[in-house]
N, C-alpha and C positions, 0 to 999 in steps of 0.2 A: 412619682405618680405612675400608675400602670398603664398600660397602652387598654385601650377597649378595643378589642377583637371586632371587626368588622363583621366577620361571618363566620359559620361556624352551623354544625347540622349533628342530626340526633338521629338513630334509627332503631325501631324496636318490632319486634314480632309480634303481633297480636292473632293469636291462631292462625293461618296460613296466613296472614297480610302481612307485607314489609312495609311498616310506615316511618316515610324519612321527614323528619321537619328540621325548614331550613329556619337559619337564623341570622336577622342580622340586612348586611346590601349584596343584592344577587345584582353585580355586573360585569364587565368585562373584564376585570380582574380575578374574580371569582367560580363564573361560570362556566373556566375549563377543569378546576378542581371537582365542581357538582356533574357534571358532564359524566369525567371518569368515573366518578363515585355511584352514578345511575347504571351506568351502563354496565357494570360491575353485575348490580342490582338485579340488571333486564338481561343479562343474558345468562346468570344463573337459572333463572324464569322457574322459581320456586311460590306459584301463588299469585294473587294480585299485589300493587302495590300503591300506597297512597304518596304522595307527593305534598308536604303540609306547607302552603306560602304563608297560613296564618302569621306569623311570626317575624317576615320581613318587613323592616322600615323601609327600603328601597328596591326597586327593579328598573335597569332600565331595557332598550329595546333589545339587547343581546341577549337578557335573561328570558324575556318573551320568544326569540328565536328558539332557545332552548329548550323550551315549553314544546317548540310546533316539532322541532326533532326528536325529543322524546316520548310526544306520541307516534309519531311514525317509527320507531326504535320497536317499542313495547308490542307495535303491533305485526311486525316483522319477527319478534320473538314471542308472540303469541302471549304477551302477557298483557292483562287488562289495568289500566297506569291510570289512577285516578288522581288530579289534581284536587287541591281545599283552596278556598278562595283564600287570599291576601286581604290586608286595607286596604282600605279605600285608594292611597296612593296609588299600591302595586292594580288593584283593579282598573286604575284609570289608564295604564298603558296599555291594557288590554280593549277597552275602553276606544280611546284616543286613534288606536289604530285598525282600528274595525276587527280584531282578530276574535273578539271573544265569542263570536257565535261557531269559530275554529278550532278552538283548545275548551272544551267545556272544564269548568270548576264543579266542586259540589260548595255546597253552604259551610260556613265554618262552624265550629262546635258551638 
C-alpha cells in the first residue's frame, strides 16, 4: 500500500503571477519546507504572487503564523502576496484566533 503524501504544493506562472497552491496538512512539520520554498518566491520579487490554501485539508496555528510572516516578507520585498481562502477547517483557525481581519484571503475560485 502506498503512503499518501501529507503535503505537497504546485507552482505555476500565469502572466506575471506566481501562484503556488498547497496541498494537503500545512503544520509544524511542513511549514518549514513551505517557508523556504516562499521565501525563495519573495525575494526573487518577479510579480505578485497568489498563495492558494484552497486545497488544504488541515492547518494548524503554525501555519497561520506563517501566513502573518509571509505578509510581512512580501512587503519588505516589495511584493504584493495574496492569500485564496482555505475550507472551512483551515478558515476556522483563522477564525478561532481573531487573525483574520490580519492576513486578508481573497474568495476561492
Amino acid at each position: 500500500m502506498a503512503a499518501i503524501e501529507r503535503f505537497s504544493t504546485a507552482s505555476r506562472r500565469i502572466g506575471e503571477t506566481t501562484h503556488i497552491e498547497v496541498h494537503g496538512e500545512l503544520d509544524c512539520s511542513t511549514v518549514p519546507w513551505l517557508e523556504g520554498r516562499m521565501d525563495a518566491v519573495l525575494h526573487d520579487g518577479h510579480g505578485p504572487v497568489v498563495l492558494d490554501l484552497s486545497d488544504l485539508r488541515f492547518m494548524d496555528v503554525s501555519g497561520l503564523r506563517l501566513a502573518v510572516r509571509l505578509k510581512a516578507r512580501a512587503q519588505l520585498h516589495g511584493v504584493d502576496l495574496s492569500l485564496m481562502e482555505g475550507p472551512a477547517p483551515v478558515e476556522r483557525v483563522f477564525e478561532l484566533t481573531g487573525m483574520r481581519p490580519y492576513v486578508p484571503r481573497t474568495a476561492r475560485r
